[in-house]
PADREN-328310 format. One line per 3 residues: number of its first residue (from 1); their letters; for each residue x, y negated, z negated of C-alpha. Coordinates in Angstrom, 1 decimal, always signed. Each point is the difference from the previous one (the first is absolute). Example, Ala and Ser with C-alpha at 12.3 -4.5 7.8 and 13.67 -1.06 7.14 Angstrom:
<pts>
1) AS) +12.3 +4.5 -7.8  +1.4 -3.4 +0.7
</pts>
This chain:
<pts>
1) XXX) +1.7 -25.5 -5.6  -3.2 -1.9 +0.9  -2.6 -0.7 -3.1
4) XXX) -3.6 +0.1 +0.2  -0.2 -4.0 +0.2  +2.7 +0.2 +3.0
7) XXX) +2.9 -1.1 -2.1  +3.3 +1.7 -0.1  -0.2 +1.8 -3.4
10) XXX) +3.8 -1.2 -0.4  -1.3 -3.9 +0.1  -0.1 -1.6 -3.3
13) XXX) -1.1 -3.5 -1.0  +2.3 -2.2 -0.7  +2.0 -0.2 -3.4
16) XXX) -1.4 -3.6 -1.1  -1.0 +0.9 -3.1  +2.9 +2.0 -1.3
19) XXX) +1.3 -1.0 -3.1  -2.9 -1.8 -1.1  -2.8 +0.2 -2.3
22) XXX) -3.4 -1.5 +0.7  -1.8 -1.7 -3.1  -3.0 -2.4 +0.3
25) XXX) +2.4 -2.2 -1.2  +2.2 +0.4 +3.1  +3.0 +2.4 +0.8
28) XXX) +2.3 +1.6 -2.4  +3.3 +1.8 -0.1  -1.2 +3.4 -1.2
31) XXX) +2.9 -0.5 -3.1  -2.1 -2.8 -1.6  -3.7 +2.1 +0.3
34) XXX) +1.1 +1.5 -3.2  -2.8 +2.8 -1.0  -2.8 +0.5 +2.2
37) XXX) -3.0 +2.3 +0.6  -1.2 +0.9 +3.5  -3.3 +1.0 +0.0
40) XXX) -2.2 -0.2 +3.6  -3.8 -0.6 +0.5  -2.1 +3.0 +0.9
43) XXX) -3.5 +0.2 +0.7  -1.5 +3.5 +0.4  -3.6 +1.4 -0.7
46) XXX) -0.5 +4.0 +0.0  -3.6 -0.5 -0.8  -1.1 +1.6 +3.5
49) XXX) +3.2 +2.5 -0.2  -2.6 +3.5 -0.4  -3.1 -1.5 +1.9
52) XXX) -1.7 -3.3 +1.7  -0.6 -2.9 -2.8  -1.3 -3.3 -0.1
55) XXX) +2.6 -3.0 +0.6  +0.2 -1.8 -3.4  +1.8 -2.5 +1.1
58) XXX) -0.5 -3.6 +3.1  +2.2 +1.8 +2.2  +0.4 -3.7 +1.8
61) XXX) +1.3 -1.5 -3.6  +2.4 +3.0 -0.8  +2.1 -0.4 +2.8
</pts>
């Protein structure tokens, strides 16, 4: 079945990175991460969420 970027939804990229782990100080087999903590980098602002409100922020330096 088609996807909305014209690939076949079946396609997957390929499997390059399986089995490994990638650290800033280079890949990794996941057995020697040992514990970790994921965590992701969210930026959100509900400030104008109930009405119009004044940009706090240099939109051209946030992103």
């Amino acid at each position: 079945m088609p996807s909305v970027f014209g690939r076949d939804s079946e396609a997957k990229l390929p499997d390059l990175c399986v089995g490994r782990v990638m650290t800033v100080n280079g890949d990794i087999r996941p057995s020697k991460m040992g514990m970790t903590l994921p965590h992701e980098y969210l930026v959100r602002d509900f400030d104008g969420l109930h009405g119009g409100s004044a940009i706090r922020y240099d939109m051209e330096k946030a992103f």
